[in-house]
N, C-alpha and C positions, 0 to 999 in steps of 0.2 A: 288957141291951144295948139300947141304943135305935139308931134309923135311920130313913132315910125308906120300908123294908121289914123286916116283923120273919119269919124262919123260922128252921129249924131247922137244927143242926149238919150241915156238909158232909156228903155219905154219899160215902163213896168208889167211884167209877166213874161217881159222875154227873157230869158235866160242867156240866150247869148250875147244881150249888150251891144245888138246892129238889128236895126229895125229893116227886114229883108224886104220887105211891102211899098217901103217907102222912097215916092221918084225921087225925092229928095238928094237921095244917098251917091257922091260920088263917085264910089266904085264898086265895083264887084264886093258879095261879103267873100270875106277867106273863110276855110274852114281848117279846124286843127290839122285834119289831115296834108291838106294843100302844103301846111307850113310845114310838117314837119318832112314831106320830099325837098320843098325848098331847099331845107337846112341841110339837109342828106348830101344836094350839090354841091355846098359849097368845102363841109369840113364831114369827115368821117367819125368825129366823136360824137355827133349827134345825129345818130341814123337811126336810135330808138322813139320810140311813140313819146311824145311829150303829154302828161296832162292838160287836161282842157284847162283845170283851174291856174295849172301855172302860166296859160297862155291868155288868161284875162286879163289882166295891164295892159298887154300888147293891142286885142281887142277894145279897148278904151281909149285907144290913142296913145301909152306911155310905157316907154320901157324902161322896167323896175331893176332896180338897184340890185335888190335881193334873186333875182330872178334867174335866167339862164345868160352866159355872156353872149356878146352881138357877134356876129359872123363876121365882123371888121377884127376885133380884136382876138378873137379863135386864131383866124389867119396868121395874125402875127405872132402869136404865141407858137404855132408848130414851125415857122420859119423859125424865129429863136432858139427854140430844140435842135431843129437841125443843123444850124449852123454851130449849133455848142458843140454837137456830137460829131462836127466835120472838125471844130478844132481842135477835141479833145483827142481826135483820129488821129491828128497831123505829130498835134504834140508827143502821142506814142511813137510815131514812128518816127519823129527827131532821134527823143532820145535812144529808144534801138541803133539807132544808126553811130549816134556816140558811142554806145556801149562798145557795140563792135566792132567801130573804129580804135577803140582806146585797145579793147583787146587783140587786134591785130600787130597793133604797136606793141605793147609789151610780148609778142610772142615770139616776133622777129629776132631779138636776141637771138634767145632759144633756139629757132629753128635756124640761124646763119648758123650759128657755134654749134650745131649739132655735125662733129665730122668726126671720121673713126678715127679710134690713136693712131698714131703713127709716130714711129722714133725717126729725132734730125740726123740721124748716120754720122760716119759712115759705117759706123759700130763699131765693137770692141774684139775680145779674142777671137779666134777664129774655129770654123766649126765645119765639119762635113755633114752634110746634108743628101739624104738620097729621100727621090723621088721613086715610088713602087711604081713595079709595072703596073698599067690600069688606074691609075691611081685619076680622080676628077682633082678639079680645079678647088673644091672643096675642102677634100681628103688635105691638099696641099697647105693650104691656108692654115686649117687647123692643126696639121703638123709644124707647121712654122709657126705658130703663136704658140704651141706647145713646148717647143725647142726657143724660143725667146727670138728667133730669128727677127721677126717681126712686130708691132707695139696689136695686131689687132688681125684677127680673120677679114675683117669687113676694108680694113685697109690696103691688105694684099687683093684680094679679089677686083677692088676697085682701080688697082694699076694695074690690072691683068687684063680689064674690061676696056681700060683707056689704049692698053697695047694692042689691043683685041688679037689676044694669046692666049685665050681659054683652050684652042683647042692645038695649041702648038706646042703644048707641055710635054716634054718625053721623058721617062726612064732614066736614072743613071746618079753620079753622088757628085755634087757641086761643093765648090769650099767656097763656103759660104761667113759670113762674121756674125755675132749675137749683135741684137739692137739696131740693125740694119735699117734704113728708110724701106720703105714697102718698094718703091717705083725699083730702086737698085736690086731688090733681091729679086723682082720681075725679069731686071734684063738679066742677070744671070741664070736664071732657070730657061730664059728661052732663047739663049747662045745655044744653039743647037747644029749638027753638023758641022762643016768646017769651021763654022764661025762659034762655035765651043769651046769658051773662056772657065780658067780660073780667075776667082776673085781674090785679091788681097790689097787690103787698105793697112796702111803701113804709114803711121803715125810722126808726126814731125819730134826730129831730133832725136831719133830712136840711136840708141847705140850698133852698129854693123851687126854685131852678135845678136843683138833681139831682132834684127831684122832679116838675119837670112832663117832663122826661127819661125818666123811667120810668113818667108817665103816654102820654104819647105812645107810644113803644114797645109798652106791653102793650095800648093801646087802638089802635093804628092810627091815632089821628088828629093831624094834624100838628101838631108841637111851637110850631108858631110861634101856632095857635090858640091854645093855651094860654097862651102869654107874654102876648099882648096882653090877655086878659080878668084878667091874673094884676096887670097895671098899674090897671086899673080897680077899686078896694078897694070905691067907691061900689056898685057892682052889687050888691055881696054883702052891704049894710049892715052895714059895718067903719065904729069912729070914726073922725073926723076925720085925727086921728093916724096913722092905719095909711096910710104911704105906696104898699102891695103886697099881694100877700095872706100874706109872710114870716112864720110864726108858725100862722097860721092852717088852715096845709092838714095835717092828722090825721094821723098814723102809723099803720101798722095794715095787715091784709087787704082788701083789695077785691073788688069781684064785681059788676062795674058792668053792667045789663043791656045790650046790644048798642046798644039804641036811642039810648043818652044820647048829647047831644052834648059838648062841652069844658065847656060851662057850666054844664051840669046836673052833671057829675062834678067839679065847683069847688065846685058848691053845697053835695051831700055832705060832702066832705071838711070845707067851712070850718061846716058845722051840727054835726057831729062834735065840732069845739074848742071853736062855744060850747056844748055841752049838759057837754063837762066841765070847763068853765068852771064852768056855774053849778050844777050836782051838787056842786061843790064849795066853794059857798056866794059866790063871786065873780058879778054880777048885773051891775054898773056896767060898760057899754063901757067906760070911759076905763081902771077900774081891771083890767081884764079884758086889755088892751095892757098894761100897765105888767107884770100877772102874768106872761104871755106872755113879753116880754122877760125879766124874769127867768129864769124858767125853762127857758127856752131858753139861758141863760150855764150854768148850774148844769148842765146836761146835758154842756157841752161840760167843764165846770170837774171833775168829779167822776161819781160813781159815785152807784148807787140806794143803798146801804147811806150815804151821806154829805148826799145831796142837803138835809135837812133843816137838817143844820151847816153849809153852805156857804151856805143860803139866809141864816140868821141871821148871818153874818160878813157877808154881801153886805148886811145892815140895817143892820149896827153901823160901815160904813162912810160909805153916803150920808147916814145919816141925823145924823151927826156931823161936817159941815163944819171944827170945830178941831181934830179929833182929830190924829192922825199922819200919815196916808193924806189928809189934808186934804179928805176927802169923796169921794176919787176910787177909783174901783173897780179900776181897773187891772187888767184883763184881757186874757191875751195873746188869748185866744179871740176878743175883741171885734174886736181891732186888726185880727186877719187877717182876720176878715171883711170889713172895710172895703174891706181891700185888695186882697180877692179871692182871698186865700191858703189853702191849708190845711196850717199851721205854727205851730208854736208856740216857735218862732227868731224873736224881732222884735227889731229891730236900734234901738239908742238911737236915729236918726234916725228909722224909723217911729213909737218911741213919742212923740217930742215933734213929730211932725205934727198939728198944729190943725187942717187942715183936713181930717183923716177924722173922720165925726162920730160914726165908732165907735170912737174911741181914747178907751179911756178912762183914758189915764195922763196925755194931756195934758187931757183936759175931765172936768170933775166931774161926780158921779152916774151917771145908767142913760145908756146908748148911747140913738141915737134910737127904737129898733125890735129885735124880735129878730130871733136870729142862725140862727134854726130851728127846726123846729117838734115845741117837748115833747111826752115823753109825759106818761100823767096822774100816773104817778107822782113827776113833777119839777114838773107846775100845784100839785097838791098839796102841795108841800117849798114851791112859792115864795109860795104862797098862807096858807103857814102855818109860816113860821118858826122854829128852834129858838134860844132866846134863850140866849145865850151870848158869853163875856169876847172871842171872838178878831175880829182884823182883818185877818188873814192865813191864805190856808192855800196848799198846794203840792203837787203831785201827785209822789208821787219816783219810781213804779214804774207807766208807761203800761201794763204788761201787766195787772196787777192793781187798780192802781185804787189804790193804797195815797196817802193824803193825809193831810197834815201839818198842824197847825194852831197858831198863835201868836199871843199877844196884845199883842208888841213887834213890832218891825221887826228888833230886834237877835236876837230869838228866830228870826224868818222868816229871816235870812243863815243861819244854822246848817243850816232847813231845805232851804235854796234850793241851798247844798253839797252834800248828800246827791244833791238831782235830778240836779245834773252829772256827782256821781261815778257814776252811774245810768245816765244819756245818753253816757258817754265808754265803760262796760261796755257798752253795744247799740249799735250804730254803727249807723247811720239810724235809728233808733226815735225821733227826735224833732227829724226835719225835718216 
C-alpha cells in the first residue's frame, strides 16, 4: 500500500485508525492537530482547523481525490496567481505608457503652433501712436492691438521681453504703421533719447506724391516742406535729366532719427537708389535715369517673377524703330501717369495725346522720367535684361500677376482678349 502515511490495519474500536499501543508501528501517530500547523507552514489558505473525518483517508494511508488539495500543488497554484497578477501589472502599465506616448504626440502640434498672432509687416497706412505718461508695458500692448498696430497683446509683450524694454518704455507719440510685426513696433517705441526715430515704410513703386505723403505724416513735418525740395533735383546731385526727385526716393523701412529735417530724410532716401544703382554695376548718372525709368514701368507692367522678360520686350521695342510697335513702348502705365491717373482704362483719345510726355503710344521710346520709384529687384531686371523674341506682353490676371507674352501683334489681340474676358469676370478690378 503506499500513501502519504503508512500503518497498520484498522483495529476495531479504535477510532482513530492507528493502533497507538502497537511496537509494531513505524512512526510516531500524527494527530489532527499536528497536521493542521503543518499545513499552516506551508500555505496560508489552510490555517483553519480541519475536521478529523476529513483527515481520515490521509490517516489510512491514502490521499483522497475528493479531499483537501496537497501542499505541492496549493504551492503551485499561488505562484500561478502571482505571476498572472505580476503580468496583468505589466500589461497595464504597457499600455498607460502607449496611451500617453500617442497622446503626447498628437499634442505637440498644438503646443509648437501655439504662438501669438503677429502681422508679417511692414504694415500699411500710417498712424501716430502716443504712449501716456505712466503708462505699463501692458497698458501699451493693448493700446496697440486696440489701434491695429499690432496682430496680438501677447505678441508685442513678447518682443518687448526679448528686448528686455519693459522698463525702457517712455512717454511721447511715435509714427507708427497699422499691421506692423510686433519686434518693429518694439524698436520704435524704445528709440528713445537721441536715438529717437520716426518710422515710415514706404512702399515699392510708390508714386513721389504718395510718398512725400507718408513722409510727412510719419515725420511730422509738413508736407509742403517736402514738395518744394522734391522740385529741386540740383540739391541732391541728380543728372540733368531728372526733372524731380520721381524714381529716386527708395522703398523700404525707415527710422529717421528725430533730428533730421525734410532734407536730410530726401538725402537718405535718394543715397539709398544710387548705391543700388551702382551695387548693380550701373555708375553713369545719365545711364542710371534711363534704368530708373525703366524700372519703375516694369514694376507697374508686371510681377518679380517676370520683371526680367518684360525688361527685354521693353529692349526689343525701343531699340528697333521699324519693327511693328515702330519703336514705341506703349504703356498703359506710362499714360496714366502723365495724367495723373491710377487706371489702366485709357481711352483711344488719351493715347494719341502728344502732349503728355508720358504717352507712350503716341511718342516713341522711354517716357521722359520715371513713373516711381523701383525696388532693387526690378533696377536689377532693367539693368539687365532677358533677351528674348517678344514685343508684346499683357497682364490677364491683376490678382496674380499672370502675363502673357507675344512676338506678333496678331498673337498680342489673342492675348489682349483673354485680359477682358478677365476684367468683365472682376467688375472694378481694372479701373
Amino acid at each position: 500500500m503506499s500513501g502519504l502515511f503508512r500503518g497498520p490495519a484498522h483495529v476495531p474500536g479504535n477510532d482513530s485508525g492507528v493502533s497507538r499501543d502497537d511496537p509494531s508501528s513505524t512512526q510516531e501517530p500524527t494527530s489532527a492537530h499536528d497536521y493542521d500547523h503543518a499545513l499552516a507552514d506551508d500555505d496560508d489558505q489552510y490555517q483553519q482547523p480541519v475536521p478529523e473525518s476529513a483527515m481520515a483517508p490521509l490517516y489510512h494511508g491514502q490521499a483522497s481525490a475528493q479531499g483537501l488539495p496537497s501542499r505541492r500543488s496549493s504551492r503551485v497554484s499561488k505562484r500561478v496567481r502571482k505571476r498572472r497578477r505580476s503580468v496583468i501589472f505589466f500589461i497595464i502599465l504597457l499600455l498607460f505608457g502607449v496611451v500617453v506616448f500617442f497622446a503626447v504626440q498628437a499634442a505637440k502640434p498644438l503646443l509648437s503652433g501655439f504662438q501669438a498672432a503677429d502681422y508679417p509687416g511692414p504694415g500699411t497706412s500710417s498712424v501716430q501712436f502716443m504712449v501716456p505718461e505712466g503708462a505699463t508695458a501692458r497698458m501699451v500692448a493693448n493700446d496697440l492691438k486696440t489701434e491695429d498696430v499690432v496682430a496680438s497683446e501677447q505678441a508685442f509683450l513678447d518682443a518687448l521681453n526679448a528686448a528686455d524694454g519693459a522698463s525702457a518704455l517712455q512717454p511721447g507719440t511715435f509714427g507708427m504703421k497699422l499691421q506692423m510685426k510686433a519686434a518693429d513696433a518694439v524698436s520704435v517705441l524704445l528709440a528713445v533719447g537721441d536715438d529717437k526715430v520716426h518710422y515710415a515704410a514706404v512702399a515699392q513703386n510708390l508714386r513721389m506724391s504718395d510718398t512725400l505723403a507718408v513722409l510727412a505724416k510719419d515725420t511730422g513735418i509738413p508736407e509742403a516742406e517736402f514738395e518744394s525740395l522734391a522740385k529741386q533735383p540740383q540739391l541732391f546731385d541728380l543728372p540733368e535729366e531728372a526733372k524731380n526727385l520721381e524714381g529716386y526716393l527708395a522703398p523700404g523701412e525707415y527710422r529717421f532719427p528725430i533730428e533730421l529735417d525734410a532734407k536730410a530724410i530726401l538725402s537718405e532716401m535718394v543715397a539709398g537708389t544710387k548705391k543700388s544703382l551702382t551695387d548693380t554695376g550701373v555708375k553713369d548718372p545719365t545711364e542710371q535715369y534711363r534704368v530708373l525709368t525703366i524700372g519703375s514701368i516694369i514694376e507697374f507692367e508686371g510681377n518679380a517673377a517676370n520683371y526680367a522678360k518684360i525688361s527685354g520686350a521693353i529692349e526689343n521695342r525701343i531699340n528697333n524703330p521699324n519693327g511693328e510697335t515702330g519703336g514705341r513702348l506703349e504703356s498703359d502705365a506710362t499714360v496714366a501717369y502723365g495724367l495723373g491717373l491710377k487706371t489702366y482704362n485709357i481711352t483711344s483719345a488719351q493715347k494719341a495725346d502728344k502732349t503728355n510726355l508720358y504717352n507712350t503710344f503716341a511718342n516713341p521710346g522711354l517716357p521722359v522720367g520715371p513713373i516711381g520709384s523701383p525696388g532693387i529687384k526690378a533696377i536689377e531686371a532693367a539693368a539687365h535684361p532677358e533677351a528674348n523674341p517678344y514685343y508684346f506682353w499683357v497682364t490677364v490676371d491683376l490678382k496674380t500677376g499672370e502675363t502673357l507674352y507675344a512676338a506678333t501683334f496678331a498673337e498680342h489681340k489673342t492675348n489682349v482678349a483673354k485680359y477682358v474676358a478677365w476684367c468683365d469676370a472682376n467688375p472694378g478690378e481694372c479701373k
